[in-house]
N, CA, C and O of each residue as an XYZ file, in Angstrom:
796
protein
N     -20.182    -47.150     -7.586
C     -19.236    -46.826     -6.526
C     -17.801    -47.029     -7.005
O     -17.001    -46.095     -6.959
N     -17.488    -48.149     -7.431
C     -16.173    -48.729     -8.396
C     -15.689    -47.657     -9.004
O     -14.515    -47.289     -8.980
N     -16.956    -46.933     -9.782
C     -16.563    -45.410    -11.104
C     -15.552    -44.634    -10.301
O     -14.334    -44.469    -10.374
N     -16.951    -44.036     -9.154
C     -16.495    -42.872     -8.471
C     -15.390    -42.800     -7.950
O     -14.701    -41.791     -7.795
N     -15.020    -44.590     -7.453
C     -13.390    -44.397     -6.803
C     -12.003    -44.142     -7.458
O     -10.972    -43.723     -6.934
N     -12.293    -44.565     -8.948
C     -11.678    -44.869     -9.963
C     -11.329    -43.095     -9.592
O     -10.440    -42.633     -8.877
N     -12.317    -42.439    -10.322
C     -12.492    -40.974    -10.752
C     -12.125    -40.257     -9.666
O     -11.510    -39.272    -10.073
N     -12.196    -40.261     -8.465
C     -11.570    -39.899     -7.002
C     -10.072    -40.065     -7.024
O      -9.425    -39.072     -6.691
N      -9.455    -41.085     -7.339
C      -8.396    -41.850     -7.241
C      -7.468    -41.137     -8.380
O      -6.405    -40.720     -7.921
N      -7.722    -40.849    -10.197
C      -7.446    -39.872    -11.221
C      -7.395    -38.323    -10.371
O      -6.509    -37.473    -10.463
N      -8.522    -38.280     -9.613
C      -8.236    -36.893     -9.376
C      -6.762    -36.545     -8.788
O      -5.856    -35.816     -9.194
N      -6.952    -37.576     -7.393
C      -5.901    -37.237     -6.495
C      -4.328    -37.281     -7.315
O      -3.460    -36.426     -7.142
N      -4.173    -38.682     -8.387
C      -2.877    -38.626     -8.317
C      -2.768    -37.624    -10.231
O      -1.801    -37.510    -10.985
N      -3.830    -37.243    -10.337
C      -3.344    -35.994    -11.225
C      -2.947    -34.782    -10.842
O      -2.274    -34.114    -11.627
N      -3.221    -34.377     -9.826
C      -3.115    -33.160     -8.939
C      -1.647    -32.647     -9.258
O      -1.208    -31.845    -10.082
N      -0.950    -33.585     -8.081
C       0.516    -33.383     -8.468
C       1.054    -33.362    -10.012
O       1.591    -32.365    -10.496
N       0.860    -34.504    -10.682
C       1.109    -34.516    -11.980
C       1.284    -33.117    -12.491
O       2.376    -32.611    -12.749
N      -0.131    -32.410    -12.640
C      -0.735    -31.409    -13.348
C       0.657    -30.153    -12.221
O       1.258    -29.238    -12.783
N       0.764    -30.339    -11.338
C       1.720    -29.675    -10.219
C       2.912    -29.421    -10.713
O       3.352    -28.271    -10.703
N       3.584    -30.419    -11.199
C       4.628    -30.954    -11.933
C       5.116    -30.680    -13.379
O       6.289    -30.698    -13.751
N       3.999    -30.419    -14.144
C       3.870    -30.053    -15.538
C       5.041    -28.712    -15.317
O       5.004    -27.767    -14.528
N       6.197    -29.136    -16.508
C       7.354    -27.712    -16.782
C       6.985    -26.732    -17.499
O       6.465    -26.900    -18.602
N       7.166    -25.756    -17.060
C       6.556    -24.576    -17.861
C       8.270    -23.793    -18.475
O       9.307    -23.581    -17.847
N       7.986    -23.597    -19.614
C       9.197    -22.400    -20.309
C       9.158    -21.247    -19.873
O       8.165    -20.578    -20.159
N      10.319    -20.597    -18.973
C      10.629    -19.358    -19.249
C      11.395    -18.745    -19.571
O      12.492    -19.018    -19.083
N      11.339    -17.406    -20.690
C      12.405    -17.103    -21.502
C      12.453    -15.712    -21.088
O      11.450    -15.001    -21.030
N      13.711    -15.305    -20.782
C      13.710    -13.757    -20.213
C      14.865    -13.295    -21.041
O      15.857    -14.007    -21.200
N      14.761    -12.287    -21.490
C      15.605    -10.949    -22.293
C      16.331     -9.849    -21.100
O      15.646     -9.316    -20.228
N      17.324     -9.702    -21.194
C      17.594     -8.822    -20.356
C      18.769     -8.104    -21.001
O      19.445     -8.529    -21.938
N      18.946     -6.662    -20.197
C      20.314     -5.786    -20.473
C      20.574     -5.596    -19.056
O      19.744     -5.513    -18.151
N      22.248     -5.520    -18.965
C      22.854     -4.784    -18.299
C      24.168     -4.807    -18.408
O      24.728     -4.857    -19.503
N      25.112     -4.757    -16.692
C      26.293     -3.833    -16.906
C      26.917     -4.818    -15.737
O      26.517     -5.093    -14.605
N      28.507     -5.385    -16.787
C      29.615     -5.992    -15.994
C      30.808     -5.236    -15.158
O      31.671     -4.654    -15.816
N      30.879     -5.229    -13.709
C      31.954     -4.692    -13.431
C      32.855     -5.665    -12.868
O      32.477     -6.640    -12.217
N      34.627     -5.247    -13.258
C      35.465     -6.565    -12.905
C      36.490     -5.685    -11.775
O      36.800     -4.514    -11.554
N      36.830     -7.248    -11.154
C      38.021     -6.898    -10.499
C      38.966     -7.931    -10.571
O      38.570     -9.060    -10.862
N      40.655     -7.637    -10.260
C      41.397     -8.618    -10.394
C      41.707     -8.177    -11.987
O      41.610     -7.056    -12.487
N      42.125     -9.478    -12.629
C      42.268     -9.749    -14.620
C      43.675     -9.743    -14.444
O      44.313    -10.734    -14.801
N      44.397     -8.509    -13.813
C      45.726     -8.365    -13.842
C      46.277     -7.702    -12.566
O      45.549     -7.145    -11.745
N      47.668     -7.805    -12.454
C      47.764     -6.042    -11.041
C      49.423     -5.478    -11.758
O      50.351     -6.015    -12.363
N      49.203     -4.592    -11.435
C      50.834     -3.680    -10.958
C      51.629     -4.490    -10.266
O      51.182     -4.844     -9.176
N      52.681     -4.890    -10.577
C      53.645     -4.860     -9.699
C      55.085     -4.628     -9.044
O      55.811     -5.213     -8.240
N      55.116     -3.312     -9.916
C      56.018     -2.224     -9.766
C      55.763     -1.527     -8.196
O      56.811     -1.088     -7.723
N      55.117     -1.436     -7.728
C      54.493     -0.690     -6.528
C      53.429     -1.014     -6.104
O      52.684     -1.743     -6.758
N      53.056     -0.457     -4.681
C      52.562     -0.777     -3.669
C      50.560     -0.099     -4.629
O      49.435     -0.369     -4.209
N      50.848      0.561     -5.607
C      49.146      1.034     -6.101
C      48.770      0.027     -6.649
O      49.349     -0.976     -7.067
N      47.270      0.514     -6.609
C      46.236     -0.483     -6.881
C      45.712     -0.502     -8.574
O      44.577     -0.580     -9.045
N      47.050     -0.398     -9.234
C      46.856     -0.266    -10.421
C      46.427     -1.757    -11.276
O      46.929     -2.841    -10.980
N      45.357     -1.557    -12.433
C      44.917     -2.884    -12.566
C      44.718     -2.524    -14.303
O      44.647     -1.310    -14.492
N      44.635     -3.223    -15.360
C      44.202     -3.550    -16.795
C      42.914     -4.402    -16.967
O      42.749     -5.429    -16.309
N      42.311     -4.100    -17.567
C      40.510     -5.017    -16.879
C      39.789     -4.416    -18.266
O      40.152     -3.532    -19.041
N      38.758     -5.173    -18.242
C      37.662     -5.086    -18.962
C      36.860     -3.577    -18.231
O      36.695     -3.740    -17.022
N      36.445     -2.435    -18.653
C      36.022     -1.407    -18.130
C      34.448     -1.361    -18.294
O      33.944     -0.508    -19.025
N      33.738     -2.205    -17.666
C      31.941     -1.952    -17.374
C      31.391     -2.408    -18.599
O      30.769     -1.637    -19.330
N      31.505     -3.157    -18.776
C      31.129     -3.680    -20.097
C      29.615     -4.006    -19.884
O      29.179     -4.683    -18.953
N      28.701     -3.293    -21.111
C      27.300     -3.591    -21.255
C      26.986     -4.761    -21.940
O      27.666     -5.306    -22.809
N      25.522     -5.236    -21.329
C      25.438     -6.620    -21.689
C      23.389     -6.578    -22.008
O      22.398     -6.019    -21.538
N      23.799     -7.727    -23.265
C      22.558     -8.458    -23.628
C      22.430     -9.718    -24.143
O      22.786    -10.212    -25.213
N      21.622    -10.326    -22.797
C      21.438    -11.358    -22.506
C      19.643    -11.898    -22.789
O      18.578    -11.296    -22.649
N      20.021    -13.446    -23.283
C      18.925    -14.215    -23.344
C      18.610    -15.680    -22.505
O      19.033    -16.606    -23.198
N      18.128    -16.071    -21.501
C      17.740    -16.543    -20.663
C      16.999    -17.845    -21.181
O      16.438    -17.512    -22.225
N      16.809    -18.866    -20.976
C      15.930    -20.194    -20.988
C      16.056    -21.081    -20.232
O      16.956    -21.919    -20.175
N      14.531    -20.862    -19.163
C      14.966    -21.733    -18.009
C      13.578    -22.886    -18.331
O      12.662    -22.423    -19.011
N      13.466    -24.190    -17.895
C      12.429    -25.057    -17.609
C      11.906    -25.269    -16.421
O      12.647    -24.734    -15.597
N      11.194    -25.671    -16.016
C      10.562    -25.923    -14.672
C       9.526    -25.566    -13.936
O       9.084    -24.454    -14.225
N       8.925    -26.192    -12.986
C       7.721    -25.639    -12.364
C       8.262    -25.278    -11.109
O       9.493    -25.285    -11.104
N       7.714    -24.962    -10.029
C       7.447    -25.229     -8.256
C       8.838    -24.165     -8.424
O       9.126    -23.146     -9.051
N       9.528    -25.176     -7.366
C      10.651    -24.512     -7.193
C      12.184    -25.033     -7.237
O      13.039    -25.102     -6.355
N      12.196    -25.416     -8.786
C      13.078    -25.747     -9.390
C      13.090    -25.694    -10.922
O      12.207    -26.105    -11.675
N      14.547    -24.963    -11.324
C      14.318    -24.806    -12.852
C      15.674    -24.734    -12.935
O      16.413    -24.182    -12.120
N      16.028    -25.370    -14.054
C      17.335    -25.487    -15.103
C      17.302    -24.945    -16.372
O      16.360    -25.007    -17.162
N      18.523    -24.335    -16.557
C      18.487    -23.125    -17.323
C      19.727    -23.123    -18.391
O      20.663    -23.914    -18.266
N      19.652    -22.134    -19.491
C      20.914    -21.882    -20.200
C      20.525    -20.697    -20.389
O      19.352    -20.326    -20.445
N      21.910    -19.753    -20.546
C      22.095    -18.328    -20.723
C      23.028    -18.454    -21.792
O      23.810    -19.372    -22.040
N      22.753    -17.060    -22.559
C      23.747    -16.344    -23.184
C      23.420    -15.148    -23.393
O      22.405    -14.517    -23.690
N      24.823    -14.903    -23.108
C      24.974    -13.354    -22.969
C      25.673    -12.568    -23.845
O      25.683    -13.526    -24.618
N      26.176    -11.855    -24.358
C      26.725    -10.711    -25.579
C      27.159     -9.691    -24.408
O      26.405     -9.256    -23.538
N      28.490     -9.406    -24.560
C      28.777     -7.969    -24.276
C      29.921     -7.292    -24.733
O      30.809     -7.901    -25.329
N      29.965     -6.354    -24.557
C      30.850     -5.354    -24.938
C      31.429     -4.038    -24.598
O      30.642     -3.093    -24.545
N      32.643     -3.833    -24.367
C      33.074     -2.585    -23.482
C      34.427     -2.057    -23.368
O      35.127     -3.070    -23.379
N      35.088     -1.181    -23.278
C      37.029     -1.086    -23.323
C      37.379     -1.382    -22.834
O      36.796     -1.328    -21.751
N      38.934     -2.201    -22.812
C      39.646     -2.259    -21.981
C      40.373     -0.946    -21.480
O      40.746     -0.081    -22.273
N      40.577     -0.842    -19.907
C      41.136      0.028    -19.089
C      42.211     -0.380    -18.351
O      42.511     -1.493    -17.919
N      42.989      1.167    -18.233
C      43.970      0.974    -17.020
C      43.763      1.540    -16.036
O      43.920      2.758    -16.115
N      43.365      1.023    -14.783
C      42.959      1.223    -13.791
C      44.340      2.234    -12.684
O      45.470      1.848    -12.384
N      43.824      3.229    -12.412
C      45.137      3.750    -11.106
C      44.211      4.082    -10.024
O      42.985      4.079    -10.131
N      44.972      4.408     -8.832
C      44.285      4.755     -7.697
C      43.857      6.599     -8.273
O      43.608      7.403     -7.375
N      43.833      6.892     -9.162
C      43.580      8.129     -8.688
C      42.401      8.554    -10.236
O      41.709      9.571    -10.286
N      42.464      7.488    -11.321
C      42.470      8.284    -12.661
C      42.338      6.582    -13.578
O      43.203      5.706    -13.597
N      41.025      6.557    -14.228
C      41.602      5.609    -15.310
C      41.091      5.942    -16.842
O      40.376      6.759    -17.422
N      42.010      4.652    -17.165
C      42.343      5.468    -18.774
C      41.491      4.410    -19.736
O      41.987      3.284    -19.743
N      40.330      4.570    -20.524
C      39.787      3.395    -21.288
C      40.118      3.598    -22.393
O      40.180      4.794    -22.681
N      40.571      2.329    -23.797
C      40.692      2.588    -24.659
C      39.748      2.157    -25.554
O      39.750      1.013    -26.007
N      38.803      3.138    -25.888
C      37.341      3.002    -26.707
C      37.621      2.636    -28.133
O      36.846      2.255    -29.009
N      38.480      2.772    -28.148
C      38.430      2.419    -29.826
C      39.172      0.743    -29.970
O      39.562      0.846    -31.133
N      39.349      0.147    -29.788
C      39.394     -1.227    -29.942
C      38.604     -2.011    -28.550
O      39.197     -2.331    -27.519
N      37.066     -2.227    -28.834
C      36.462     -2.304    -27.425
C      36.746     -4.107    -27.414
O      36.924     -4.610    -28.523
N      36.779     -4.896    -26.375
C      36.708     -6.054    -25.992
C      35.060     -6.760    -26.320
O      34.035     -6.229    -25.892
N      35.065     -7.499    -26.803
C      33.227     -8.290    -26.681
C      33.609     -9.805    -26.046
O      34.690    -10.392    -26.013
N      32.422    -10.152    -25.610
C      32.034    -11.173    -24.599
C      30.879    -12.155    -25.327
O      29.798    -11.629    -25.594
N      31.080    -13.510    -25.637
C      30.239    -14.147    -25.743
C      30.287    -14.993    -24.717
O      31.333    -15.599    -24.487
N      28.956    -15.198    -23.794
C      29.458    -16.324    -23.122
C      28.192    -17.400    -23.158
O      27.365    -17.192    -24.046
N      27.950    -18.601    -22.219
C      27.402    -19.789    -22.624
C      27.494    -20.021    -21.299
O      28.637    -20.025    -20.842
N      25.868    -20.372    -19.962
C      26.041    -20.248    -18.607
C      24.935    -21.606    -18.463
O      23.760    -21.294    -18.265
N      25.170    -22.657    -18.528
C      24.043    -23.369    -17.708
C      23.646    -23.255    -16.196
O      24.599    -23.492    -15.454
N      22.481    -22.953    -15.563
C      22.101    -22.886    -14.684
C      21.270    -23.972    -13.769
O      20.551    -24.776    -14.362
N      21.361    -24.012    -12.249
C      20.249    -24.554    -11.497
C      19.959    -23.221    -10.747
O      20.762    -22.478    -10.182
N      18.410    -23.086    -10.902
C      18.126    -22.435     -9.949
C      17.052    -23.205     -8.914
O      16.463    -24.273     -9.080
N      17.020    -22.406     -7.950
C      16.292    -22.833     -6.577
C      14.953    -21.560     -5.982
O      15.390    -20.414     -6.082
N      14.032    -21.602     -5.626
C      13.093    -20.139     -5.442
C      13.305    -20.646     -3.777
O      13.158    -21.784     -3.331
N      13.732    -19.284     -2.975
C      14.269    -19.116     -1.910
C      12.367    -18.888     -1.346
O      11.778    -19.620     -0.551
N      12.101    -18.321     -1.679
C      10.708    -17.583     -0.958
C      10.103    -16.657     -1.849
O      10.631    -16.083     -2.802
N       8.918    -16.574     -1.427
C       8.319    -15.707     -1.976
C       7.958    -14.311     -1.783
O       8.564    -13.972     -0.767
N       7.474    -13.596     -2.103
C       7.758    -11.776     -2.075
C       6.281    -10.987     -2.686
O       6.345    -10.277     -3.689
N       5.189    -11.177     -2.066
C       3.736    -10.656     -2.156
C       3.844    -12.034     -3.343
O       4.265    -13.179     -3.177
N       3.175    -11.241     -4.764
C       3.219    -12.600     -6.130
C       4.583    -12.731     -6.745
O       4.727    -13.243     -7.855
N       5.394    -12.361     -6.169
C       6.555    -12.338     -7.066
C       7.834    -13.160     -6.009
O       7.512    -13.180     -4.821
N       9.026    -13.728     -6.298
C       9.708    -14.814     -5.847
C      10.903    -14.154     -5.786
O      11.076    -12.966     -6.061
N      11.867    -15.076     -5.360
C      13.476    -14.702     -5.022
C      13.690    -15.922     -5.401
O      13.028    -16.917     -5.107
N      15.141    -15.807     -6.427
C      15.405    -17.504     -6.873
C      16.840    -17.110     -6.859
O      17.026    -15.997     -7.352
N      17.834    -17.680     -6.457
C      19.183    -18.331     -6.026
C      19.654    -19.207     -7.201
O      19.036    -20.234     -7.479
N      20.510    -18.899     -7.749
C      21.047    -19.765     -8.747
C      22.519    -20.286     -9.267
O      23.415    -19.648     -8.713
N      22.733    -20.725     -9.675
C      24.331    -20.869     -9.825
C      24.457    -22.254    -11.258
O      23.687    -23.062    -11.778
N      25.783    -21.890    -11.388
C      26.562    -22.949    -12.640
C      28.145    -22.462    -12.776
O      28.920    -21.845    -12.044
N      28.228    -23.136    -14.257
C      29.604    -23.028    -14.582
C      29.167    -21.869    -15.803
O      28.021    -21.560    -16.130
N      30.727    -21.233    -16.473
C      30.344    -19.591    -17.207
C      31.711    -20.930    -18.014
O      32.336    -21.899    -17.584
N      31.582    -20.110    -19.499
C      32.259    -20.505    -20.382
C      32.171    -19.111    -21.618
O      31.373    -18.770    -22.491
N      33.172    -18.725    -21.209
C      33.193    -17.086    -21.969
C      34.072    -17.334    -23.433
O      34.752    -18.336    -23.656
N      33.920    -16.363    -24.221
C      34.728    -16.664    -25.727
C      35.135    -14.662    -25.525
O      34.399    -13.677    -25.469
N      36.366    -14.808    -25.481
C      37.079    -13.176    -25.493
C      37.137    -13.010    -26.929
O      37.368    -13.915    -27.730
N      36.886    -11.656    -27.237
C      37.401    -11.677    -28.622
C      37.999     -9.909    -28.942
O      37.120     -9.052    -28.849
N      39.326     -9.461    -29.273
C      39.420     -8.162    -29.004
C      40.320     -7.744    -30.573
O      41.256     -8.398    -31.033
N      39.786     -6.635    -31.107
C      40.957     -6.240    -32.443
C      42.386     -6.836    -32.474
O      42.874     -7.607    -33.301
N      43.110     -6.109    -31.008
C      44.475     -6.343    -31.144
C      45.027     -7.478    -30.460
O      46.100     -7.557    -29.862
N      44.023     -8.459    -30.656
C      44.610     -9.591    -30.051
C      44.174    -11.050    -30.414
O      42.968    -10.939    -30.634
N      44.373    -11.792    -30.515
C      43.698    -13.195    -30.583
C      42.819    -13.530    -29.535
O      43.121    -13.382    -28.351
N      41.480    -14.083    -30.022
C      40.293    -14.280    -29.479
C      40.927    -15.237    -28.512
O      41.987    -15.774    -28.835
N      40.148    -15.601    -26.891
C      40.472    -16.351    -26.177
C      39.424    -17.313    -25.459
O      38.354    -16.724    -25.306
N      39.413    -18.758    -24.922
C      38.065    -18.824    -23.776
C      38.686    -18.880    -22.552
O      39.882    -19.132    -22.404
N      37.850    -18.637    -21.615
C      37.887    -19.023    -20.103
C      36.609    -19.653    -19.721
O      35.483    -19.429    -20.167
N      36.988    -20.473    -18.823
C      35.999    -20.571    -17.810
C      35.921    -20.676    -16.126
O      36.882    -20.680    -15.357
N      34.515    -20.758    -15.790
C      34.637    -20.476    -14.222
C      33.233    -20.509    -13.553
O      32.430    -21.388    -13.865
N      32.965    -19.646    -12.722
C      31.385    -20.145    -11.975
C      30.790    -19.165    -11.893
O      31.555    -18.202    -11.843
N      29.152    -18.743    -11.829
C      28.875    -17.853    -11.235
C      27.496    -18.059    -10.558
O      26.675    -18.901    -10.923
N      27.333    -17.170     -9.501
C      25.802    -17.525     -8.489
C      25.150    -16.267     -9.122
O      25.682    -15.263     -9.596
N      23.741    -16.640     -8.985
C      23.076    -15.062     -9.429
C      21.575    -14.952     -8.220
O      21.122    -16.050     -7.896
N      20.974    -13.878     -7.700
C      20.157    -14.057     -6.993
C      19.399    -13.458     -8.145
O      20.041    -12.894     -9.031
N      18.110    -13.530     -8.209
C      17.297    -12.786     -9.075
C      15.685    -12.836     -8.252
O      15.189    -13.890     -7.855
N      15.091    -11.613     -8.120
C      13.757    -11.232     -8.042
C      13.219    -10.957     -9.397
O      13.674    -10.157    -10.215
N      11.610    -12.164     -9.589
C      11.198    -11.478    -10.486
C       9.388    -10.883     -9.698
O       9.067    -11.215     -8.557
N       8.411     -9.949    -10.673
C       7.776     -9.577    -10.090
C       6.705     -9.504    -11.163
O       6.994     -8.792    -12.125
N       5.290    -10.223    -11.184
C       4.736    -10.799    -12.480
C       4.070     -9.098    -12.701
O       3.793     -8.244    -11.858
N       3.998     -9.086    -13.869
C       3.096     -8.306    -14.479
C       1.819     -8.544    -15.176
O       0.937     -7.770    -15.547
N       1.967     -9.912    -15.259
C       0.923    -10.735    -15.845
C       0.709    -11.846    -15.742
O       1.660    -12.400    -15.190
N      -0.273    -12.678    -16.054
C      -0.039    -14.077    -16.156
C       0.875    -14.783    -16.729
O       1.244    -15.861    -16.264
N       1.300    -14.323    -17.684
C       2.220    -15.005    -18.668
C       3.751    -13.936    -18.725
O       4.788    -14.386    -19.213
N       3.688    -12.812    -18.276
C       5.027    -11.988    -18.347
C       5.954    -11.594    -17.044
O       6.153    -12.466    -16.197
N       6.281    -10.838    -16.951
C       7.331    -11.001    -15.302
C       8.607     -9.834    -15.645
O       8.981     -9.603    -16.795
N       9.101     -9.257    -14.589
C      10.045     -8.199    -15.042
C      10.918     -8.696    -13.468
O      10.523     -8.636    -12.304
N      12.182     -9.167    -14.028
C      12.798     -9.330    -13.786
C      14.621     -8.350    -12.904
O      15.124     -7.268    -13.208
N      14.965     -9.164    -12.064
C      16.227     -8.007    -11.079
C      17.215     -8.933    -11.060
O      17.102     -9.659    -10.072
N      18.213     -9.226    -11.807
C      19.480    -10.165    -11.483
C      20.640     -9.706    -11.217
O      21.176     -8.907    -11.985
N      21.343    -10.204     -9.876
C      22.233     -9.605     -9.528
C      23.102    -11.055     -9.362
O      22.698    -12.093     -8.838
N      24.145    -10.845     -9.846
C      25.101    -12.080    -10.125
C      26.891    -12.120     -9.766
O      27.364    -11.005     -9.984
N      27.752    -12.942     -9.369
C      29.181    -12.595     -8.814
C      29.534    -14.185     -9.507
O      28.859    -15.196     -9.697
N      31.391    -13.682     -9.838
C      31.460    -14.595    -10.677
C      32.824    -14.584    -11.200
O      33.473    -13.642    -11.654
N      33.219    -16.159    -11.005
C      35.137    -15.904    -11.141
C      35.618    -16.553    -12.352
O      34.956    -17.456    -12.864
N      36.585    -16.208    -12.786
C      37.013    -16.870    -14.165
C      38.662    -16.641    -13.942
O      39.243    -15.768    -13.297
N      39.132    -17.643    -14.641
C      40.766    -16.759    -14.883
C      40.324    -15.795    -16.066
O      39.331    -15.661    -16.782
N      41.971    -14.995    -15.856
C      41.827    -13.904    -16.180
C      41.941    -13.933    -17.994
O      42.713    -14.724    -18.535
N      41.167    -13.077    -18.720
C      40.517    -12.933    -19.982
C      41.866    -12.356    -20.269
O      41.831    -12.100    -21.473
N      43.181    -11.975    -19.739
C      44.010    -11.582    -20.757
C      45.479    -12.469    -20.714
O      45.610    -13.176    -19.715
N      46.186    -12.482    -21.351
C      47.244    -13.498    -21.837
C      48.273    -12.840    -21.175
O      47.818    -11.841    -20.617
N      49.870    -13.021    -20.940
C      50.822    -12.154    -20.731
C      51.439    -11.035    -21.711
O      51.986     -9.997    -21.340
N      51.255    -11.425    -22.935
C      51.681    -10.687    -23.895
C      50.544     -9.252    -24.338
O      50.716     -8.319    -25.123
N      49.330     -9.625    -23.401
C      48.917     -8.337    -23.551
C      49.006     -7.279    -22.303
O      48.267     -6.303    -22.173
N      49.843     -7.587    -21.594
C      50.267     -6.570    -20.569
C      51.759     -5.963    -20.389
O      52.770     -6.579    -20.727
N      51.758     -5.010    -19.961
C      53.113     -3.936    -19.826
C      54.068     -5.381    -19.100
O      53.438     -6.388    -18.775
N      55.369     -5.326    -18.941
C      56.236     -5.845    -18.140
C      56.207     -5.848    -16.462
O      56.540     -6.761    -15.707
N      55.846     -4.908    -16.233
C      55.544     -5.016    -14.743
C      54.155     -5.472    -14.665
O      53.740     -5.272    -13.524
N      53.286     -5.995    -15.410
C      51.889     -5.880    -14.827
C      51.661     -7.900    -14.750
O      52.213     -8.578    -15.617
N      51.178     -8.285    -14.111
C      50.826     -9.843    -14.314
C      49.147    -10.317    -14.285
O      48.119     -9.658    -14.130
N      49.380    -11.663    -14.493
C      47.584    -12.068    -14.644
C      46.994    -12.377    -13.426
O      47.453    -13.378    -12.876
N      46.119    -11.797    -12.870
C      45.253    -12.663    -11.492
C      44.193    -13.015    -12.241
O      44.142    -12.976    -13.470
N      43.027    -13.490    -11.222
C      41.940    -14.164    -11.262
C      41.045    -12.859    -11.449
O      41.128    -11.833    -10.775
N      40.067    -13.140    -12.631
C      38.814    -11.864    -12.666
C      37.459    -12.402    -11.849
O      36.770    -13.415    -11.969
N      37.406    -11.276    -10.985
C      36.287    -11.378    -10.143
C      35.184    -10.092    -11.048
O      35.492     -8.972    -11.453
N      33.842    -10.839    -11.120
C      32.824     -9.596    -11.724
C      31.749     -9.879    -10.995
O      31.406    -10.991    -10.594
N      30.992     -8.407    -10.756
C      29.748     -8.441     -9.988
C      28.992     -8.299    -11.773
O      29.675     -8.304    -12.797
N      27.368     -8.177    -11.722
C      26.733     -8.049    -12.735
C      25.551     -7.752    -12.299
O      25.202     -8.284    -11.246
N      24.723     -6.928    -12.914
C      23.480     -6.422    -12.509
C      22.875     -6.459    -13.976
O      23.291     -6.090    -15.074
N      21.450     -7.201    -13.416
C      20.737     -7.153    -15.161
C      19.712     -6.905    -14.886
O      19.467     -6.944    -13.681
N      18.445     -6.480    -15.953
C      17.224     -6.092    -15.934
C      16.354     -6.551    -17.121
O      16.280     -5.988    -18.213
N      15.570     -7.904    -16.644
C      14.966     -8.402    -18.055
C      13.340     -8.409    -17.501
O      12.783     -8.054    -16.463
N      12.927     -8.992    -18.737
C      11.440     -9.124    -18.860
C      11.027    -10.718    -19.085
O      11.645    -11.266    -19.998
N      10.349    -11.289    -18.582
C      10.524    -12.845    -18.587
C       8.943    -13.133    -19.306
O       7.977    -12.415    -19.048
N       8.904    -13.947    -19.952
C       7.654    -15.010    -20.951
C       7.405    -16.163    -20.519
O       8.319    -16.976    -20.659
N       6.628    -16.455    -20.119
C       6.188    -17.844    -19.263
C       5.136    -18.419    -20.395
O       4.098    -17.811    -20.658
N       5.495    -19.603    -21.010
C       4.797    -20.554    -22.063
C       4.647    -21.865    -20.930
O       4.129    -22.926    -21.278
């Protein structure tokens, strides 16, 4: 009887344990940065702006955790022209493109679930490295939240929907803008599309 309680007793408080056990997941993804803000006009009343122009991105993901909590680091790669934005017409200059390294620790949280597949809420601090031909490389930093659906394909794989918003000061200096133009705060939305590995 002593055994069985013993062995009753292992069961129960392994349960959770075994509940608890962190699992790795590593997700690959591409997609596409759009900004607002970086700089404005202020010669006139238009909504003229100098910005990073949609810059494509590839990103690598590593989060830990079980249930519904996981901590994470990102990095991301991107690359794309800088533009001058007008209300009517903008102008990108492709041949000296801007790249993006950046460095994102994460918490995420799983909001609910969605048939087998989840909704997870996430957020941290962004620590970007600018780097452009005609200019001296720069960092910023700042925050960003990301919601992401993923949707398993397998036991072990998952295809992933991240949609992310996210502020930094602005990636350009004064000396890289016209005389009338000044620096604001860069606001970017981001949309990504990865494939996730669960070890």
């Amino acid at each position: 009887m002593r055994t069985l309680l013993i062995c009753i007793g292992g069961l129960v408080l392994g349960a959770p344990l075994r509940a608890q056990v962190r699992r790795w997941n590593v997700t690959l993804e591409v997609g596409e940065l759009r900004f607002r803000g970086t700089s404005a006009d202020t010669s006139s009343d238009a909504a003229g702006a100098f910005r990073p122009y949609r810059p494509s991105t590839l990103g690598l993901r590593v989060e830990q955790g079980g249930g519904t909590v996981r901590l994470g680091l990102g990095l991301v790669y991107g690359a794309g022209p800088a533009a001058l934005i007008g209300p009517d017409v903008s102008v990108a200059a492709v041949q000296n493109p801007l790249t993006l390294l950046e460095l994102a620790p994460t918490l995420s949280l799983r909001l609910s679930r969605i048939g087998s597949g989840a909704l997870w809420l996430g957020g941290g601090p962004v620590i970007d490295h600018w780097a452009w031909a005609v200019a001296p490389s720069r960092w910023r930093a700042g925050a960003e939240v990301a919601a992401r659906v993923e949707a398993p394909l397998g036991r072990a794989t998952a295809l992933t929907v991240r949609m992310g918003a996210a502020r930094t000061a602005s990636m350009l200096e004064d000396a890289d803008l016209p005389p009338t133009f000044e620096r604001r705060a860069s606001w970017r939305s981001s949309i990504a599309l990865g494939l996730t590995v669960r070890r």
